[in-house]
VONUMAR-260485 format. One record per residue (C-alpha): residue number from 1; residue in one letter; z, x negated, y. Coordinates in Angstrom, 1 decimal, always signed. Each point is the difference from the previous one (the first is absolute). Layout:
// residues N
> seq, type, z, x, y
> NUM, A, Z, X, Y .
...
//
This chain:
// residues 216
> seq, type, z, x, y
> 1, X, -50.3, -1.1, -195.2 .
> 2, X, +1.9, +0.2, -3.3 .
> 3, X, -2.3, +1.3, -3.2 .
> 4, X, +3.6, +2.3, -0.5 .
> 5, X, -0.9, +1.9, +3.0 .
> 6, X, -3.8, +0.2, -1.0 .
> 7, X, +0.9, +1.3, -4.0 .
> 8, X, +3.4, +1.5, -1.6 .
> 9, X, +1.2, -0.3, -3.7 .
> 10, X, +0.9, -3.6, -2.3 .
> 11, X, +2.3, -1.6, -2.0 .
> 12, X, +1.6, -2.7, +1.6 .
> 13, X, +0.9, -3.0, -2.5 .
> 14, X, +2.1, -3.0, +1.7 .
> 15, X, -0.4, +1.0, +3.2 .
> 16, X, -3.5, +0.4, -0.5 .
> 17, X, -2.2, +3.3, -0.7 .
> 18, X, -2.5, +0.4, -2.9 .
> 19, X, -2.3, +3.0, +0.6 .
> 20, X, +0.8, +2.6, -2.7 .
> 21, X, -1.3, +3.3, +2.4 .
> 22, X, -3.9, +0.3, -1.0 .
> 23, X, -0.3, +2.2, +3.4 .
> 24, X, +1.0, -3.2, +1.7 .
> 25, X, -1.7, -2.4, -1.8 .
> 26, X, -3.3, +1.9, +1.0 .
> 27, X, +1.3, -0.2, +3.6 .
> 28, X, +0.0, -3.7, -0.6 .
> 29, X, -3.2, -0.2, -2.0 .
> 30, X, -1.6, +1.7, +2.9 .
> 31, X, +1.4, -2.8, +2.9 .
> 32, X, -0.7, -2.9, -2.7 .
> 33, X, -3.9, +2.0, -0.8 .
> 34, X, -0.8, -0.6, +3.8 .
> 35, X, +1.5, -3.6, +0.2 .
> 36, X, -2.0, -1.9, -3.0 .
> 37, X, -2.9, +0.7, -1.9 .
> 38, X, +1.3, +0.4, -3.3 .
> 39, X, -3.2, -0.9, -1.9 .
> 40, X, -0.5, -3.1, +2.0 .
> 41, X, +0.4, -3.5, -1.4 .
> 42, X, -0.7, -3.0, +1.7 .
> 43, X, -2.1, -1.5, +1.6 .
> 44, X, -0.7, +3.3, +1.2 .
> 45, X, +2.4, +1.4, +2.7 .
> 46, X, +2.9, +1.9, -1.4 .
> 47, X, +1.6, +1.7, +3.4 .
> 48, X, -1.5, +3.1, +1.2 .
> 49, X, +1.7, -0.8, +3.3 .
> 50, X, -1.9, -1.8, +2.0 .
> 51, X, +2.3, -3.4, +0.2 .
> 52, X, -1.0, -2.6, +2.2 .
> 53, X, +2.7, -2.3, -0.8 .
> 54, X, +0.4, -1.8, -3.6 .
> 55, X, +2.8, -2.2, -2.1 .
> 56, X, -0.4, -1.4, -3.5 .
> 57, X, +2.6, -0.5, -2.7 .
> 58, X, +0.3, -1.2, -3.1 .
> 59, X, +1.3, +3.3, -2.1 .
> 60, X, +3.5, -1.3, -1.0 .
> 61, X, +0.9, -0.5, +3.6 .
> 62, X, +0.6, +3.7, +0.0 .
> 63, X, +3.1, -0.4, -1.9 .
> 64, X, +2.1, -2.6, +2.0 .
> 65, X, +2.6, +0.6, +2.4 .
> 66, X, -2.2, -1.2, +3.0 .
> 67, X, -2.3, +2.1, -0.3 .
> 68, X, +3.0, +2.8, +0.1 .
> 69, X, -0.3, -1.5, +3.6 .
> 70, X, -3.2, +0.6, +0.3 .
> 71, X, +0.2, +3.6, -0.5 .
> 72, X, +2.7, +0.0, +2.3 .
> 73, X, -2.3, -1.6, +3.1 .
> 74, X, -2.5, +2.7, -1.1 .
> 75, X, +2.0, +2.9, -0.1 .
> 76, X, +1.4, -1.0, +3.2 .
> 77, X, -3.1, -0.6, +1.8 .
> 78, X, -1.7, +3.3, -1.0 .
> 79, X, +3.3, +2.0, +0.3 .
> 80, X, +0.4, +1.3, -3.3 .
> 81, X, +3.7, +0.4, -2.2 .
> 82, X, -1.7, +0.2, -3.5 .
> 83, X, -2.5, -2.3, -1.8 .
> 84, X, -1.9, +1.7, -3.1 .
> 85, X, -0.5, -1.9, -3.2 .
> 86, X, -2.8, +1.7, -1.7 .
> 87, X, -1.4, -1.3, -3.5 .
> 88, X, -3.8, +0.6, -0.1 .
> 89, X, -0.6, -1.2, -3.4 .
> 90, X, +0.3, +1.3, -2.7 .
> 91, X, +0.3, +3.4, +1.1 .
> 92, X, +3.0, +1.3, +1.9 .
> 93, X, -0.5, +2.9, -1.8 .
> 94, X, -0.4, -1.1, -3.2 .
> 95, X, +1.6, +0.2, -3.6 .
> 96, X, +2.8, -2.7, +0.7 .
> 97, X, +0.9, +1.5, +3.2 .
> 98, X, +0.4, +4.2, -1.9 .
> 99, X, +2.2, -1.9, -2.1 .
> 100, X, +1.9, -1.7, +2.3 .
> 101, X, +0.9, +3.0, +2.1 .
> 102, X, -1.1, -1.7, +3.5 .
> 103, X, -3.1, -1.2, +1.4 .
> 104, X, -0.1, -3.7, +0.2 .
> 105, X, -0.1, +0.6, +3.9 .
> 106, X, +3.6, -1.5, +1.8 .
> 107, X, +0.9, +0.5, +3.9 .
> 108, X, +2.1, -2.6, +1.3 .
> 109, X, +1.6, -0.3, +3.6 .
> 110, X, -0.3, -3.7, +0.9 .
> 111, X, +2.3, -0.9, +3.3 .
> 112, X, +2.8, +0.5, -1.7 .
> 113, X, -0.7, -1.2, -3.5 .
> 114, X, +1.0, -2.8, -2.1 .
> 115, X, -1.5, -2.7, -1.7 .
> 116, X, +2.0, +1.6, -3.0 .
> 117, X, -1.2, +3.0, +0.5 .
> 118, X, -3.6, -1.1, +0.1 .
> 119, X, -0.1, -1.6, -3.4 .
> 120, X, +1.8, +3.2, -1.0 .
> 121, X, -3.2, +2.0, +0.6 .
> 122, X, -2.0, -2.0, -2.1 .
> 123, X, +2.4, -0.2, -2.8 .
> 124, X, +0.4, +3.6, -0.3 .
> 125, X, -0.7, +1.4, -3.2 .
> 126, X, +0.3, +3.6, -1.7 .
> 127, X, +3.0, +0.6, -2.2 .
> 128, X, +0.0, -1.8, -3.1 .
> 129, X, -2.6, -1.5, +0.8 .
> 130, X, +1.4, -3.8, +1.3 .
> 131, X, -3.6, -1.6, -0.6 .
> 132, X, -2.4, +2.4, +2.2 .
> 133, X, +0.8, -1.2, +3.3 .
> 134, X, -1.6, +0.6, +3.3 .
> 135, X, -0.8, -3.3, +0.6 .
> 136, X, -2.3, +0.2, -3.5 .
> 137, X, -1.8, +3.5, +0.2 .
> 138, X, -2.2, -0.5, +2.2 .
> 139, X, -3.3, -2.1, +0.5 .
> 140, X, -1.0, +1.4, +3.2 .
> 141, X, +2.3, +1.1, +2.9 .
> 142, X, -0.1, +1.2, +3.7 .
> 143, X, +3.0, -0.5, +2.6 .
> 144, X, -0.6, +2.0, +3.0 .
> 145, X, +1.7, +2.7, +2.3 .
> 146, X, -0.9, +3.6, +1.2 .
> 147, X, -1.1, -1.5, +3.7 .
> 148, X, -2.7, -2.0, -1.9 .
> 149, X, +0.3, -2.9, +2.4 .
> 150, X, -0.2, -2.4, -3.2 .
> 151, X, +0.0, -0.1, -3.3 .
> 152, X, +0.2, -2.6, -2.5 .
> 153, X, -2.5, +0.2, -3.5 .
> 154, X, +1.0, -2.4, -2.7 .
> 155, X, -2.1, -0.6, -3.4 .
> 156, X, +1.9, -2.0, -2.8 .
> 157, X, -3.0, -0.5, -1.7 .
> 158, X, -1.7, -2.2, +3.3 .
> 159, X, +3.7, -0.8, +0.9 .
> 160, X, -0.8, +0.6, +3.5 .
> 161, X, +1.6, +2.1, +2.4 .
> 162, X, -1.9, +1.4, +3.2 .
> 163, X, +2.1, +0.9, +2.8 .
> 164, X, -2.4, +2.0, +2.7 .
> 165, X, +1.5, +1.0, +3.4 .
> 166, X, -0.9, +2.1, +2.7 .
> 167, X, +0.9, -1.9, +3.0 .
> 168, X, +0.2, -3.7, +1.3 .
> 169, X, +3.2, +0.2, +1.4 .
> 170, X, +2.0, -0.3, -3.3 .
> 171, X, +2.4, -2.8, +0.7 .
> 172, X, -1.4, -3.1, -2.2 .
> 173, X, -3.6, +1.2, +0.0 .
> 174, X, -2.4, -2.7, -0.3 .
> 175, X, +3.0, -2.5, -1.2 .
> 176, X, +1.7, +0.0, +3.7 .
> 177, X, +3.5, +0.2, +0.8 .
> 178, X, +2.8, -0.8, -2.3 .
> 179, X, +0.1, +3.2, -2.0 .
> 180, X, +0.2, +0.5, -3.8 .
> 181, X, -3.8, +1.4, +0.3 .
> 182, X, -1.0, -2.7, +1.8 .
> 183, X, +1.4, -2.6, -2.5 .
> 184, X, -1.8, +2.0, -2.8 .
> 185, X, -3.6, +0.5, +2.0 .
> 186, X, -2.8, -1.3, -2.1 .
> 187, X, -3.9, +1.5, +0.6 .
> 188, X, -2.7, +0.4, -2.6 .
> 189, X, -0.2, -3.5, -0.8 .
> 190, X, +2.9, +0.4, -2.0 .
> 191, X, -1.3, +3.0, -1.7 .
> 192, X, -3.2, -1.6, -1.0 .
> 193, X, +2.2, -2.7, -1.6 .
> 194, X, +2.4, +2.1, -2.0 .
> 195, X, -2.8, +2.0, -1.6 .
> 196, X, -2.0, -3.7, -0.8 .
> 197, X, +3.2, -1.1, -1.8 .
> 198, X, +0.3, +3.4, -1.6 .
> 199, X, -3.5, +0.2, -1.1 .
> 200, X, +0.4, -3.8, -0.8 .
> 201, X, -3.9, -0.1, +1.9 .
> 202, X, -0.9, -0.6, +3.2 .
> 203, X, -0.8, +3.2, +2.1 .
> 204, X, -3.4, +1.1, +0.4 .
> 205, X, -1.5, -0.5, +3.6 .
> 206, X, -0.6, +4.1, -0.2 .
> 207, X, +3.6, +0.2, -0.8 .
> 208, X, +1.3, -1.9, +2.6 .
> 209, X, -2.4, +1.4, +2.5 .
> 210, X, +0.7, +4.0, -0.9 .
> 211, X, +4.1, -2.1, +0.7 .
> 212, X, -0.7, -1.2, +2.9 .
> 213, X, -2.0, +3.2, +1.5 .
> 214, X, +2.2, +2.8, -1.2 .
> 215, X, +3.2, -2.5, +1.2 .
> 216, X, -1.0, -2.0, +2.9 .
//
């Protein structure tokens, strides 16, 4: 399914469309609202879908090419055209965003984009404004689609990305076959250890146990 056919109204930029409609961007709140609990940090669970299926990455990872690719094996496996970039925080509907004359929400149609074009996303920037790019206004974002078959949360300030998905039958789940997901599959392990090098402390045992229960 393609978020286009769900919502109407944008500004495309570089191939790429911002949200500038506030009737759409509530249509996209709404599918984003039902996906991930907005108030949620971890350890506790931050989908409201009920995945059963779990990859970790560091938060960086979101901006290479590969993992362009790994959109692509998503979007592919779940059917959908259109992947949905949505900062969380600060608020999408906040001061910077009024002034900018978008929301800081971009749809993108993976199979047939370019490694170019994916760095373009993230350094887009309103006019005359060179130094507020995508890539830096944000410090929490989802990446999802309208058929909610998975969705990715990412928090700069743990630097770990959480990847939840509704099925098993993903191509790379679990680190099998020779998929760009596959190559990238990590489990809570590596979550545990991004946020002990972040915290510069060794988790807590509650920590790591609300990780592993909420995770596992």
């Amino acid at each position: 399914m393609s978020i286009d056919e769900y919502v109407e109204g944008g500004t495309t930029v570089s191939g790429h469309e911002f949200i500038d409609n506030a009737s759409r961007f509530r249509e996209l709140h709404h599918v984003v609202a039902q996906t991930i609990d907005l108030a949620a940090d971890l350890p506790s669970r931050v989908f409201l879908v009920d995945y059963p299926t779990f990859c970790f990455f560091e938060d960086v990872t979101l901006f290479a090419e590969d993992f362009l690719q790994i959109l692509r094996e998503l979007s592919a496996w779940s059917g959908d055209e259109s992947v949905l970039m949505a900062v969380l925080e600060p608020d999408p509907e906040g001061a910077s965003s009024k002034s900018y004359g978008y929301y800081p929400w971009v749809l993108v149609e993976t199979e047939n984009m370019t490694t170019e074009d994916y760095a373009a996303v993230f350094d887009h920037h309103p006019p005359d404004r060179p130094g507020e790019v995508f890539h830096d206004c944000f410090t929490r974002l989802a990446v999802l689609t309208v058929s909610r078959q998975w969705c990715v949360w990412v928090d700069r300030r743990w630097e770990v990305a959480i990847l939840g998905i509704a099925g098993s039958g993903v191509p790379g789940v679990g680190g099998r076959g020779d998929s760009m997901l596959a190559a990238y599959w990590e489990g809570v392990d590596l979550a545990l250890e991004i946020v002990a090098d972040v915290t510069r402390r060794p988790v807590t045992h509650e920590f790591a146990a609300a990780m592993r229960r909420n995770y596992s």
